[in-house]
C-alpha positions as CSV (number, residue, x, y, z in Angstrom):
1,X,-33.8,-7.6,-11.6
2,X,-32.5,-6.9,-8.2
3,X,-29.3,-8.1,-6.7
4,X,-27.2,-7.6,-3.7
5,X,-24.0,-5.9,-4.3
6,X,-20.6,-7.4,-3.2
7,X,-19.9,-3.6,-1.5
8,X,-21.8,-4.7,1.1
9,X,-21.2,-8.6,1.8
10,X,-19.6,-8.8,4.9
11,X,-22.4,-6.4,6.5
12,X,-25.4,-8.0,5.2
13,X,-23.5,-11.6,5.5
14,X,-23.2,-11.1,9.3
15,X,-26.6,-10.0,9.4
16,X,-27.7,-13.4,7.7
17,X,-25.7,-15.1,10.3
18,X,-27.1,-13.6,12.9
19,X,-30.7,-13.6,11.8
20,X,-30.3,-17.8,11.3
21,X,-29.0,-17.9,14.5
22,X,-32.1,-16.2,16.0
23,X,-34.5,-18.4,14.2
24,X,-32.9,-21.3,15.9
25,X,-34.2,-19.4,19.2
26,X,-37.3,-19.2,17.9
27,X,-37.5,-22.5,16.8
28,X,-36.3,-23.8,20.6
29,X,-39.1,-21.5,22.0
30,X,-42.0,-22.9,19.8
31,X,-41.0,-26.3,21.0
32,X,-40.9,-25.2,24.5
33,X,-44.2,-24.2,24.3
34,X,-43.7,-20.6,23.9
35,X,-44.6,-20.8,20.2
36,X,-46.3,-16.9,20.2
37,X,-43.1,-15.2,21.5
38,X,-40.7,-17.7,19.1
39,X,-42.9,-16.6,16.3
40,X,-43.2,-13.0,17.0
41,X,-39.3,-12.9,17.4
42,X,-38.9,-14.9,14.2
43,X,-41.0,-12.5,11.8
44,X,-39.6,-9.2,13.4
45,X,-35.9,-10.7,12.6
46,X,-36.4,-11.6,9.3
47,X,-38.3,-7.9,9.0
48,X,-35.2,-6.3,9.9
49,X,-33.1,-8.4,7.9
50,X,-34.4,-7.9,4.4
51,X,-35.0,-4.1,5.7
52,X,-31.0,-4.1,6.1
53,X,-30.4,-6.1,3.6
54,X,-32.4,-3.8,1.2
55,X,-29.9,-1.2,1.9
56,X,-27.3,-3.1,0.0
57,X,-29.7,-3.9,-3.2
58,X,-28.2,-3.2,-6.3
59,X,-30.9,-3.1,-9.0
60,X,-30.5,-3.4,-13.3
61,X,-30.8,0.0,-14.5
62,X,-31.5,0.9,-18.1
63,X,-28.8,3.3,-19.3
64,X,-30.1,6.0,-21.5
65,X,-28.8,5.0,-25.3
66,X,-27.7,8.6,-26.5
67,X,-23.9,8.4,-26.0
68,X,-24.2,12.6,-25.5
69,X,-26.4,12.0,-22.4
70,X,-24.7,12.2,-18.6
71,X,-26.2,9.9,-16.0
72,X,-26.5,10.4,-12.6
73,X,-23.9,9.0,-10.5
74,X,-26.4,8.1,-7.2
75,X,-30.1,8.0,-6.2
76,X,-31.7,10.2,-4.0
77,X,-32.6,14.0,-4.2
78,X,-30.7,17.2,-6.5
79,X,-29.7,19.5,-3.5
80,X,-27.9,21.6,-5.0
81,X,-26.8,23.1,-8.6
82,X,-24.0,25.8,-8.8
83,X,-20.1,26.4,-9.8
84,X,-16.9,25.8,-7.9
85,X,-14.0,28.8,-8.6
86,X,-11.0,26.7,-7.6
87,X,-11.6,22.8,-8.7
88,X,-8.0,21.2,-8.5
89,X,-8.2,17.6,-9.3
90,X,-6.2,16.7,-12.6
91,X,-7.1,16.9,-15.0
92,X,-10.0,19.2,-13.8
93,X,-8.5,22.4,-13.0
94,X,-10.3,25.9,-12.6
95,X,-14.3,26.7,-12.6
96,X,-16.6,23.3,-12.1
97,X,-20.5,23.3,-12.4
98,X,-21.1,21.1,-9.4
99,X,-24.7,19.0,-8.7
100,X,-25.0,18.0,-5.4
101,X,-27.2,14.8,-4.7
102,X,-28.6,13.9,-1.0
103,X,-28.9,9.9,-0.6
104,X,-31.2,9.2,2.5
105,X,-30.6,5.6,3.9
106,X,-33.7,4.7,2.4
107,X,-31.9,5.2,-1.1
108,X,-29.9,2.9,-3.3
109,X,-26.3,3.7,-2.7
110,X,-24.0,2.3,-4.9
111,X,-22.4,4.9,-7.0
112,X,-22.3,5.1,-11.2
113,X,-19.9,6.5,-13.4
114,X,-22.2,9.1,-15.2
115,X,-20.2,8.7,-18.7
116,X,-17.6,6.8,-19.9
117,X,-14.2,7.9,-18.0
118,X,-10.4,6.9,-17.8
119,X,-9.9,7.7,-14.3
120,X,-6.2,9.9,-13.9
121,X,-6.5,11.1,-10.3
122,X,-8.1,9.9,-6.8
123,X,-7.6,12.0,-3.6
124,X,-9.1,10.9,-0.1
125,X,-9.8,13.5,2.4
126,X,-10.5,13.4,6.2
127,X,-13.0,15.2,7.7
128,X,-16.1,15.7,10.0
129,X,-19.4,13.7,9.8
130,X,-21.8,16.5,9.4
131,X,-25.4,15.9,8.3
132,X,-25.5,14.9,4.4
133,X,-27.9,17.7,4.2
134,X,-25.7,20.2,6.1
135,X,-24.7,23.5,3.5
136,X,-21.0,22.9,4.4
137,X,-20.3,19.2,4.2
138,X,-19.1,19.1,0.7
139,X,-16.1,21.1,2.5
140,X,-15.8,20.0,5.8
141,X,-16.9,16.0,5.6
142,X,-14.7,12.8,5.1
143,X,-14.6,12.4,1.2
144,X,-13.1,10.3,-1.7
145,X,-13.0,12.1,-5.3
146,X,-12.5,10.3,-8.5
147,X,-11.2,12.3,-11.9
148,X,-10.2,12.2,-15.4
149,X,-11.3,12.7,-18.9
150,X,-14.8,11.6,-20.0
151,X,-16.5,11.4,-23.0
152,X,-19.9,11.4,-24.1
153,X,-20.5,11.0,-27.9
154,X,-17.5,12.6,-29.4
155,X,-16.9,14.6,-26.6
156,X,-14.0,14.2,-24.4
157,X,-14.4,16.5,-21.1
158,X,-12.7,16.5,-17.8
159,X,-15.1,15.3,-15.0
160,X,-15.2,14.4,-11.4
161,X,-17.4,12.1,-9.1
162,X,-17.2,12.6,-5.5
163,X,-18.5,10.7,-2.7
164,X,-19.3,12.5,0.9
165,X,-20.2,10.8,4.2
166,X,-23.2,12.0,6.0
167,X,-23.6,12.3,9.8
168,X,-25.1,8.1,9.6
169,X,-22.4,6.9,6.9
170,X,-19.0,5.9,7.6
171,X,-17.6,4.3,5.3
172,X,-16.7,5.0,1.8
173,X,-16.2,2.4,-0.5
174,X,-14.1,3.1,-3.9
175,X,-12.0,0.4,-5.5
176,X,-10.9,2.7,-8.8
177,X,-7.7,3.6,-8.9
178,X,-5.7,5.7,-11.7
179,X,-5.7,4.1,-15.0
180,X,-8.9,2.1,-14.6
181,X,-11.4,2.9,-17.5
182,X,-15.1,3.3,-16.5
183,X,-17.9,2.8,-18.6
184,X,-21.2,4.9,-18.6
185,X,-23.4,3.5,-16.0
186,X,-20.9,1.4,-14.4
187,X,-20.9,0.4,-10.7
188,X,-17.7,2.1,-9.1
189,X,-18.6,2.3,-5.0
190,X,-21.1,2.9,-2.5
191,X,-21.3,4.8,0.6
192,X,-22.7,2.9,3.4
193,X,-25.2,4.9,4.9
194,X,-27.3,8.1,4.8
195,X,-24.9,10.2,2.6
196,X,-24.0,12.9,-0.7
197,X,-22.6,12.6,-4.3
198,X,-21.5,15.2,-5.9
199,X,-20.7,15.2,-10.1
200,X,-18.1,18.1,-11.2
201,X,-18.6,19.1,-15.1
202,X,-17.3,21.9,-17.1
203,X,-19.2,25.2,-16.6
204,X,-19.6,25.5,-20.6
205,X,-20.2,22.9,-23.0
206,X,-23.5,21.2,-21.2
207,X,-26.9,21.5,-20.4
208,X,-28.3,20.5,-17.0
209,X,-31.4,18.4,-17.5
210,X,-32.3,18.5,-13.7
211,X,-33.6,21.1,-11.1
212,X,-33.2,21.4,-7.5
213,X,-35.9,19.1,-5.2
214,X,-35.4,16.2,-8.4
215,X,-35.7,12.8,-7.7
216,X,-32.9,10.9,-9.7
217,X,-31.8,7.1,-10.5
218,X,-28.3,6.4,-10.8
219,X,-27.5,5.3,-14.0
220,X,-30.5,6.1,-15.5
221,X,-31.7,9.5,-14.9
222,X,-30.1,12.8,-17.6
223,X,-28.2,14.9,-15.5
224,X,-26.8,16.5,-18.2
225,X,-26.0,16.7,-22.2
226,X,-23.2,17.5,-24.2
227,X,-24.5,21.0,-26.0
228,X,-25.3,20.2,-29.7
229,X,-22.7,23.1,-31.3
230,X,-20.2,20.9,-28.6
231,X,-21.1,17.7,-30.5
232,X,-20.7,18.3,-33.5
233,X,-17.1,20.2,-33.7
């Protein structure tokens, strides 16, 4: 099932708008007997609509059923997998394994809490608009970070999401707030454009279950798994 999320309704709302209105103009030309161009024009707006439209698509994702398992937070492409020395965002604090995740505009991108997670800190940070793809955006570009303790299974872990404009996005859309309670797979923001996610676990304690160059779903692709001795304590 596919749906359009309500991140993006004023954009692809004006676009409908506009696109109607444009169709009247076709309509006028047909009956002014210029019915190629008013049909040309007709089919090459409602093209572009459900092309821009399809940027906003939100579609039902089935959400793994091992409570241990981590989803990933956005679509697109594993960029990067390595560790972070100094992660301050309570109540992470210290070492983080990051994965970085490059979202082309061709992408979904509305962003999923990868396990369940009581949200305790959210800190916005101004920046640059390099390219998503650029090695130091995840330092330099405008971005929003989300944080608290998660748990998967029995598991209760500090974790961070963070969303990264790209050279083409510009606007970063999170509505969570400290003290809101996210469930695994749940819909938390979007990043409007070309763009990066990034997903902050502990360095111990988990085993990555993707490689750099993966293509992953957001909500329903493994990113990681609680490790089994880690379980069961």
């Amino acid at each position: 099932m596919m749906t359009l999320t309500r991140y993006g309704i004023r954009e692809w709302g004006i676009a409908l708008l506009v696109t109607l209105a444009v169709l009247a103009g076709c309509v006028w030309l047909c009956r002014a007997d210029y019915p190629g161009w008013g049909a040309g024009i007709g089919v090459a707006a409602i093209v572009i609509f459900l092309a821009f439209a399809a940027f906003f698509r939100n579609p039902r994702r089935q959400i793994p059923e091992d409570p241990r398992l981590l989803v990933s937070p956005a679509d697109g492409v594993v960029r990067d997998i390595g560790e972070v020395d100094d992660f301050n965002f309570p109540p992470f604090q210290g070492r983080a394994l990051r994965i970085g995740i490059f979202l082309s505009v061709l992408n979904v991108h509305v962003n999923r809490a990868p396990a369940a997670l009581d949200v305790e800190s959210k800190f916005y940070r101004e920046g640059e608009f390099l390219d998503a793809r650029h090695p130091e955006c995840s330092v330099r570009n405008e971005a929003m970070t989300i944080a608290g303790t998660a748990t998967a299974g029995e598991t209760r872990f500090p974790m961070a999401i963070r969303q990264i404009s790209g050279k083409i996005a510009r606007k970063i859309v999170c509505p969570v707030d400290p003290g809101r309670k996210l469930e695994r797979g749940e819909l938390y923001g979007m990043i409007k454009f070309g763009s990066r996610t990034e997903l902050y676990l502990p360095v111990e304690g988990f085993d990555v279950k993707v490689k750099i160059g993966d293509k992953v779903r957001g909500g329903a692709t493994v990113m990681a798994a609680v490790a089994r001795q880690e379980a069961t304590k």
